[in-house]
N, C-alpha and C positions, 0 to 999 in steps of 0.2 A: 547343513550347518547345525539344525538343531539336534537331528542325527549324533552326533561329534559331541554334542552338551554345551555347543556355543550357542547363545544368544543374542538376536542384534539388540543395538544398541541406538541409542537418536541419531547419531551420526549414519548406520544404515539405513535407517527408516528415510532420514533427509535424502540419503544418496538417492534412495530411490522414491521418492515423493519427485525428486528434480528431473530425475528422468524421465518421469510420467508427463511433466508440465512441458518439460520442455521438446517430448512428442506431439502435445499438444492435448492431451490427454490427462483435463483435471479432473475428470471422475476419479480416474484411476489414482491420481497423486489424494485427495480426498476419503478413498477409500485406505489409504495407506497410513494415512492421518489417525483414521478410526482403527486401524489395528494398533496401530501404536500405543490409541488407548487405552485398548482389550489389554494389550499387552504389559501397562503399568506405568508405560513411557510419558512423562509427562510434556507436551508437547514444548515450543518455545517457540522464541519471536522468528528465528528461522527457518521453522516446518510452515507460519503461517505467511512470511513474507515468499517464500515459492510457490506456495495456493494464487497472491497476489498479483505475481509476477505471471504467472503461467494466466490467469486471467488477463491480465496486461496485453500478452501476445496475442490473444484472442481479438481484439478490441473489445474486450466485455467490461468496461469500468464499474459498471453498476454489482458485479459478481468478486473484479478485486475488492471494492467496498466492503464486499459483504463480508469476502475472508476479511478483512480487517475487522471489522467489525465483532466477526467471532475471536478475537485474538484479545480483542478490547474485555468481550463479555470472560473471556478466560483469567482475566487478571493480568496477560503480559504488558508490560512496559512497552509503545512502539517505540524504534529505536530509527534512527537513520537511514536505512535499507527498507524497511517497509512502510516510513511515509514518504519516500523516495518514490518506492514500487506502487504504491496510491497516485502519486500525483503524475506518475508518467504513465498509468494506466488511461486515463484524464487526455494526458499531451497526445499519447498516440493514435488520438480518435478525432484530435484537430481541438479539445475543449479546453483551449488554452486560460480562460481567465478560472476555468474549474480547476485545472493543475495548479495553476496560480493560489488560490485559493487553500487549498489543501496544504499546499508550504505556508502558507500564511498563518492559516488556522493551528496548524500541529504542531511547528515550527519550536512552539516553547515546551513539548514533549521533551526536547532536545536539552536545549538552553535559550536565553531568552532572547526575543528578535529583535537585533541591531536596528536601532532608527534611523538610520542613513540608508537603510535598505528596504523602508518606506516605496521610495517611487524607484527600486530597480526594476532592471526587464526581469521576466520572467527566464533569461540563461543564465544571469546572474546572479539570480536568487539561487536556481537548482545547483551553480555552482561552490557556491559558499555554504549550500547547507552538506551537500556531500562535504564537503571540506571538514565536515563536523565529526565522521563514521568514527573513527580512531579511538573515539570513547570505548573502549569494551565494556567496564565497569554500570557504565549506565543499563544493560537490558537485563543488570543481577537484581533489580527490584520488583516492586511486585505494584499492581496498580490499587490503590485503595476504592471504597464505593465509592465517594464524592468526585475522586478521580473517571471513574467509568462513567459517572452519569455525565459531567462536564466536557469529557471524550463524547460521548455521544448524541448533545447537543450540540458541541460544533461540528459532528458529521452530521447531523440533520442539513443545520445551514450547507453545508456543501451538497450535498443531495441537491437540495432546491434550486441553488445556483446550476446544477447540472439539467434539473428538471428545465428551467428556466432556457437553460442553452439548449436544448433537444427543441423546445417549443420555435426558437429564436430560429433555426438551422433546418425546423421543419426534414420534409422526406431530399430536398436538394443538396449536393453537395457542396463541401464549405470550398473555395476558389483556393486555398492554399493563402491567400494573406493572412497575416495578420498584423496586428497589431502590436508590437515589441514590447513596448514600454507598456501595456496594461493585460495584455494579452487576449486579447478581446480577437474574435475571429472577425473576417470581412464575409461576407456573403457576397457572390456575382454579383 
């Protein structure tokens, strides 16, 4: 390709960050991350929400975090798809009131949280907020500092709450209950 005098572009860098992740293989999407750099490309919210996702798959929630977290310190706006990919990074570990959480806390990244959905379940909530992606406009902004910092005070609190669920859930595993309406796990 570069042979030829073409150059990739974000869109190849993404293609193949995704296929990295979705081998299973976030080094390799992370290292693809950093050439893009090298290379002048400035990354966006969907080079870091497939770091997110691809941690997701892993059950590594503590590492989607973090890609989020680098995305935050970069100045991206999160957008719907990667507090999406945060909070079911969370779900698919069984850390439901931390999924929970993470839509609750980020939720007004978006637009602002409906008060009737207060005490929904937790399917209800992840459904209405997907319901939201359609915005394109919204991930054309940039996040200010007071923004970043505020971003990362409320991922503190969710860390903790997650901290808090690790302690609670111990080395046994969680029985599969849970709790709908707060999302709280059951332990045997």
């Amino acid at each position: 390709m570069l042979g030829l005098g073409l150059h990739p572009t974000i869109h190849h860098y993404s293609t193949l960050m995704d296929g990295y992740a979705k081998m299973g293989d976030t080094g390799g999407a992370k290292q693809v991350l950093r050439d893009a750099l090298e290379a002048g490309i400035r990354p966006n919210a969907i080079m870091y929400t497939i770091l997110v996702n691809g941690h997701g798959r892993q059950g590594r929630p503590e590492e989607a975090m973090r890609a989020f977290r680098a995305m935050i310190r970069a100045g991206i706006v999160p957008d719907v798809p990667s507090i999406d990919a945060v909070a079911h990074a969370y779900f698919a570990v069984g850390a439901y009131s931390v999924a929970r959480r993470v839509l609750r806390e980020l939720w007004a990244q978006v637009q602002p949280f409906p008060p009737e959905l207060e005490h929904a379940t937790l399917r209800t909530l992840a459904l209405t907020f997907r319901s939201y992606s359609s915005n394109s406009e919204h991930g054309r902004r940039k996040l200010s500092k007071r923004q970043q910092r505020l971003l990362h005070w409320k991922m503190r609190a969710i860390k903790t709450e997650w901290m808090r669920f690790e302690q609670w859930t111990g080395s046994s595993p969680l029985s599969g209950e849970v709790d709908r309406h707060n999302g709280s796990p059951h332990k045997e």
